[in-house]
C-alpha angles and dihedrals in degrees: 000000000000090000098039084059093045087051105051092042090052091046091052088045094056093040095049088051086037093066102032095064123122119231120194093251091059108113095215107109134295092071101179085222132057125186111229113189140329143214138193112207093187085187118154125220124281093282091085102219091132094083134238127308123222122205091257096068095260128118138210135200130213102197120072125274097265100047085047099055094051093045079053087056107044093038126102109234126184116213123193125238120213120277106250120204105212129182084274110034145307116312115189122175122211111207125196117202127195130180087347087308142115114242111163137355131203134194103224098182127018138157109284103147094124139020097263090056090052090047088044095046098037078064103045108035090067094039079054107049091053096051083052085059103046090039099053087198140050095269099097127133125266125251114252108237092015097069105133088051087043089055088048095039095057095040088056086043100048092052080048090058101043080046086055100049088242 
C-alpha cells in the first residue's frame, strides 16, 4: 500500500511539472525576439511613375488618375519588413511586388557578427528567399540549422507583406 502511494503522488508530480512546463513557442512572456521598428518604402523601380514624394510623408502625382492606377499596377514596388531584434542580431526582409505578386525578396540586415553566422546565414537567406517566391506568402518552412534567422526572417517578411496588402 506504501508503494502504491509513492507511486501516485510521484506520478502526479511528474505529471503537474510535466505540464506546466514552458516551451519556447508558447506565447506567455520571455519571447527570445522583439520587433523594434518598421518602415514601408512603397518606392517604385527606377521608371518613376509612382509619383513624387514630399518631406511629410505624402505623394503627389503628376499624371492623371488613370494613368496613375494602372502605373500603380504594373510598377515594382519594395516594401520593408520590420526590423526584427533575434537571439543573435537584427533580421529585416525587403520584399518587391509586382502585379500583386512576390517577385523577389531580400534580406537587408542579418546576423553576421562571426563567421558562423555569416556561413549560417550565406545558406539560409537564399534558401529563404526562394521559399518567399514560391510561397507567395510568409508561411514558408524553417531552415534546419538557421532557426532563430528563419523565425526573424518570417516575422520581418510577414509585416512586408501586411505593408504590401497581400
Amino acid at each position: 500500500m506504501r508503494r502504491i502511494t509513492l507511486w501516485v503522488l510521484g506520478t502526479i508530480t511528474t505529471l503537474v511539472l510535466l505540464f506546466s512546463y514552458n516551451t519556447s513557442t508558447s506565447s506567455a512572456g520571455g519571447a527570445p525576439s522583439s520587433v523594434i521598428s518598421g518602415t514601408a518604402s512603397g518606392t517604385s523601380d527606377s521608371s518613376g511613375t509612382s509619383g513624387s514624394s514630399s518631406s511629410d510623408g505624402s505623394s503627389s502625382s503628376s499624371s492623371s488618375s488613370s494613368s496613375s492606377s494602372a502605373a500603380k499596377t504594373s510598377a515594382a514596388k519594395t516594401y520593408d519588413g520590420d526590423s526584427v531584434m533575434t537571439q543573435w542580431g537584427v533580421v529585416q526582409v525587403r520584399i518587391t511586388v509586382k502585379d500583386g505578386r512576390i517577385t523577389a525578396a531580400d534580406v537587408l540586415q542579418v546576423p553576421s557578427e562571426n563567421h558562423r553566422d555569416q556561413e549560417i546565414n550565406s545558406y539560409a537567406v537564399p534558401v529563404l528567399n526562394s521559399e518567399v517566391t514560391n510561397a507567395q506568402n510568409a508561411n514558408i518552412d524553417m531552415v534546419s540549422g538557421a532557426t532563430v534567422t528563419s523565425d526573424g526572417y518570417i516575422r520581418s517578411l510577414q509585416s512586408a507583406i501586411d505593408q504590401a496588402g497581400l
